[in-house]
PLY file of the C-alpha trace (Angstrom):
ply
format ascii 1.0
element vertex 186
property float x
property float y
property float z
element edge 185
property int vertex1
property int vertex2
end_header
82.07 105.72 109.15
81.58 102.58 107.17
82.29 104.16 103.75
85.68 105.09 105.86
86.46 101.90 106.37
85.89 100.66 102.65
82.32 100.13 102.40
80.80 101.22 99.40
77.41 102.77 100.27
76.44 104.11 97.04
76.95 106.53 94.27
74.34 109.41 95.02
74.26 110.02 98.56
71.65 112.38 100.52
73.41 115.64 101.09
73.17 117.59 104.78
70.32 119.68 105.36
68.32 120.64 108.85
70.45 119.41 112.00
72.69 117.50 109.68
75.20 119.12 107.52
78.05 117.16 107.16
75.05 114.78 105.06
72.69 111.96 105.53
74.90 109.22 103.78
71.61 107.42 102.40
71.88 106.11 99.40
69.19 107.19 96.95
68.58 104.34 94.76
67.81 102.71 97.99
65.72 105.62 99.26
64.24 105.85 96.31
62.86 102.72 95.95
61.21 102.12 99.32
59.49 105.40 98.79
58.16 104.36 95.91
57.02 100.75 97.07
55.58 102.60 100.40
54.09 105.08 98.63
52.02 102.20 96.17
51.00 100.54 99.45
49.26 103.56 100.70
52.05 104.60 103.21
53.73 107.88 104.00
56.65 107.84 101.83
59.12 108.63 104.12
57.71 105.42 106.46
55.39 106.74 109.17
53.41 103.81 109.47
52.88 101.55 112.58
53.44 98.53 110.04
56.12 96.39 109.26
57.58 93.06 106.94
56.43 95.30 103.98
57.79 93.75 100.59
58.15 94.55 97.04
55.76 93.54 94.49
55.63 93.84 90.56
58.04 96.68 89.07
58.99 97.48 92.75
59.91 94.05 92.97
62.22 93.88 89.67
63.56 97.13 90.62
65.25 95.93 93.62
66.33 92.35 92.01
67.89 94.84 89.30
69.42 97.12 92.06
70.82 94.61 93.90
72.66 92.80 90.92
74.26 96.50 90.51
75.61 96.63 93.96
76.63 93.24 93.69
79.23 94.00 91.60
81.10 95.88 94.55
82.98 93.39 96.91
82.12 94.83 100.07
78.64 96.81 99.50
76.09 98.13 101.97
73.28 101.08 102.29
71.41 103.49 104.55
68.37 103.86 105.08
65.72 103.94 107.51
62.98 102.98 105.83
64.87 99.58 105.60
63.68 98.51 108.79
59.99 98.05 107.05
61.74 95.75 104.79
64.25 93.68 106.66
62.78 90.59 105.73
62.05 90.99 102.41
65.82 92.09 101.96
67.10 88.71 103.62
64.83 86.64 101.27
66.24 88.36 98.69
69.96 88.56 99.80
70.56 85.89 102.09
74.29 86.33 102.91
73.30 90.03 104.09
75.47 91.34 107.00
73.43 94.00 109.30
74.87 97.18 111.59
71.93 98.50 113.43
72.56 101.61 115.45
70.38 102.40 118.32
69.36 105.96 119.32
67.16 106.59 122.49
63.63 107.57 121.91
64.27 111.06 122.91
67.13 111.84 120.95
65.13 110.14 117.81
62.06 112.27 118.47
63.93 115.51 118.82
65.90 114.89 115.45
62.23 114.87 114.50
60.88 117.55 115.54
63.64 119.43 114.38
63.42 118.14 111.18
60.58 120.20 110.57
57.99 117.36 108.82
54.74 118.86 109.52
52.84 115.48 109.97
55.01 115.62 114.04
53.25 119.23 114.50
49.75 117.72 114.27
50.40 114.01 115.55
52.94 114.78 118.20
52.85 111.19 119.32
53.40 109.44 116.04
57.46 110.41 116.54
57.39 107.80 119.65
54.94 105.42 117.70
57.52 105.73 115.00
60.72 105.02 117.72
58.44 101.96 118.79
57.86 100.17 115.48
61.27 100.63 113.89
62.63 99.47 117.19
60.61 96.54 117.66
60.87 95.28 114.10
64.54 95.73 114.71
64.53 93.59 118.15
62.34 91.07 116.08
64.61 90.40 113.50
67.89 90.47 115.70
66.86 87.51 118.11
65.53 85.75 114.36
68.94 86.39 112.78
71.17 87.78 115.61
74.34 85.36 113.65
73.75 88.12 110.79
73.61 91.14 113.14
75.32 93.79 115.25
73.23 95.97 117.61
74.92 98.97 118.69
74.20 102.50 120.63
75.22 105.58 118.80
76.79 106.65 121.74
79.19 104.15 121.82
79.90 104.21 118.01
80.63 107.80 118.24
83.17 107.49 121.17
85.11 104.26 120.08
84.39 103.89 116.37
87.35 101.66 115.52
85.57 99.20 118.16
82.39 98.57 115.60
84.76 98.31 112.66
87.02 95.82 114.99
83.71 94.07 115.71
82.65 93.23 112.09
85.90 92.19 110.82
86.01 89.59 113.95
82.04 88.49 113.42
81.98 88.31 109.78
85.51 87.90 108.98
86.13 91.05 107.00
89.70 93.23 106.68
87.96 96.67 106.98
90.35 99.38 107.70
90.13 101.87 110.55
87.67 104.57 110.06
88.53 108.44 109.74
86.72 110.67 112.79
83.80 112.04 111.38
82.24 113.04 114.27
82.11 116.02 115.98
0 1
1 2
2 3
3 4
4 5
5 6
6 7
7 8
8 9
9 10
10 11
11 12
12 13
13 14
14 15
15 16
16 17
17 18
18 19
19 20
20 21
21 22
22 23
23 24
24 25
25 26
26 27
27 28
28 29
29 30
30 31
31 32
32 33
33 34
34 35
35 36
36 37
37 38
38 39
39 40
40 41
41 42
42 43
43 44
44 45
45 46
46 47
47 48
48 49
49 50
50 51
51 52
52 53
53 54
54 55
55 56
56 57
57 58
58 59
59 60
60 61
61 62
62 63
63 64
64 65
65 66
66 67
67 68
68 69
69 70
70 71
71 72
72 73
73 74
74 75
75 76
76 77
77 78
78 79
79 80
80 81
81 82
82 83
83 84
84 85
85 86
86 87
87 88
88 89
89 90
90 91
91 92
92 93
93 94
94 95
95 96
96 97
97 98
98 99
99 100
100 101
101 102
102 103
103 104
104 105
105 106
106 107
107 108
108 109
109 110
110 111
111 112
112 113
113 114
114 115
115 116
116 117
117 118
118 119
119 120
120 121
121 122
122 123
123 124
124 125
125 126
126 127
127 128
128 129
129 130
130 131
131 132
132 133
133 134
134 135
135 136
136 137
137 138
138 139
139 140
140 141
141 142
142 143
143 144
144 145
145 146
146 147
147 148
148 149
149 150
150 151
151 152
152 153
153 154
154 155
155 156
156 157
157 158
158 159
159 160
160 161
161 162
162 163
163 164
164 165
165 166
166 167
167 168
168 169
169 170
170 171
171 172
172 173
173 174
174 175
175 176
176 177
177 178
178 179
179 180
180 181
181 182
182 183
183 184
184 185
């Protein structure tokens, strides 16, 4: 929807797969990288952990300094991925005029886009999918009443039926010229 609207959200973009085939729109450097700087912590790499405010340290650290001066060259820039919510602060500290779009999903729509995603680790820890709704949530709640100036908070829901509204929204917040998104959903 963004990338619609003329925000560049990266080169190599997750394709579709299980329950999502028009594509994931993450951007893989991104991606990537926080599975990498999990992964060096001791953490799941795909972020099922019930921690938060990780950052980047040594290479992991120069990696994202290097990644960031990359996407800097794009006027209006941005990226998805999940595993960002681990990482918000560490992200602000290191880009301070960052804008932020968070999209809400109810627990039970999260934990059935979960389940059927297949990951094995849900079969024998059927609880962790909440545990995960919880602390990406919270850490999301956290750092909206810290920075709400920088952020929009939004329901998929509501995205889905009006989406020129969020587009509409940013350009009035953060005084951006976005243009109106195509429908991409079905």
């Amino acid at each position: 929807l963004l990338q619609s609207a003329g925000v560049h959200i990266g080169d190599r973009l997750m394709d579709g797969g299980t329950g999502n085939t028009k594509g994931h729109f993450e951007d893989w450097d991104f991606v990537d990288l926080h599975r990498q700087a999990l992964t060096a912590q001791g953490i799941n790499r795909e972020g099922w952990t019930t921690y938060k405010n990780f950052c980047f340290t040594g290479k992991y650290l120069q990696q994202a300094k290097s990644l960031i001066a990359v996407k800097n060259q794009r006027a209006i820039w941005g990226w998805k991925d999940p595993r960002t919510t681990l990482f918000l602060d560490f992200w602000l500290g290191l880009i301070p005029d960052a804008k932020y779009v968070f999209v809400f999903r109810s627990p039970w729509q999260v934990v059935d886009s979960l389940f059927r995603r297949g990951d094995l680790v849900f079969h024998s820890q059927p609880n962790l999918a909440i545990e995960q709704w919880c602390n990406y949530n919270q850490a999301i709640i956290d750092f909206y009443q810290r920075h709400g100036e920088r952020c929009l908070l939004l329901e998929i829901s509501d995205i889905i039926a009006r989406p020129n509204e969020l587009i509409e929204l940013i350009n009035q917040k953060w005084a951006k010229s976005l243009r109106s998104p195509k429908s991409i959903y079905e």
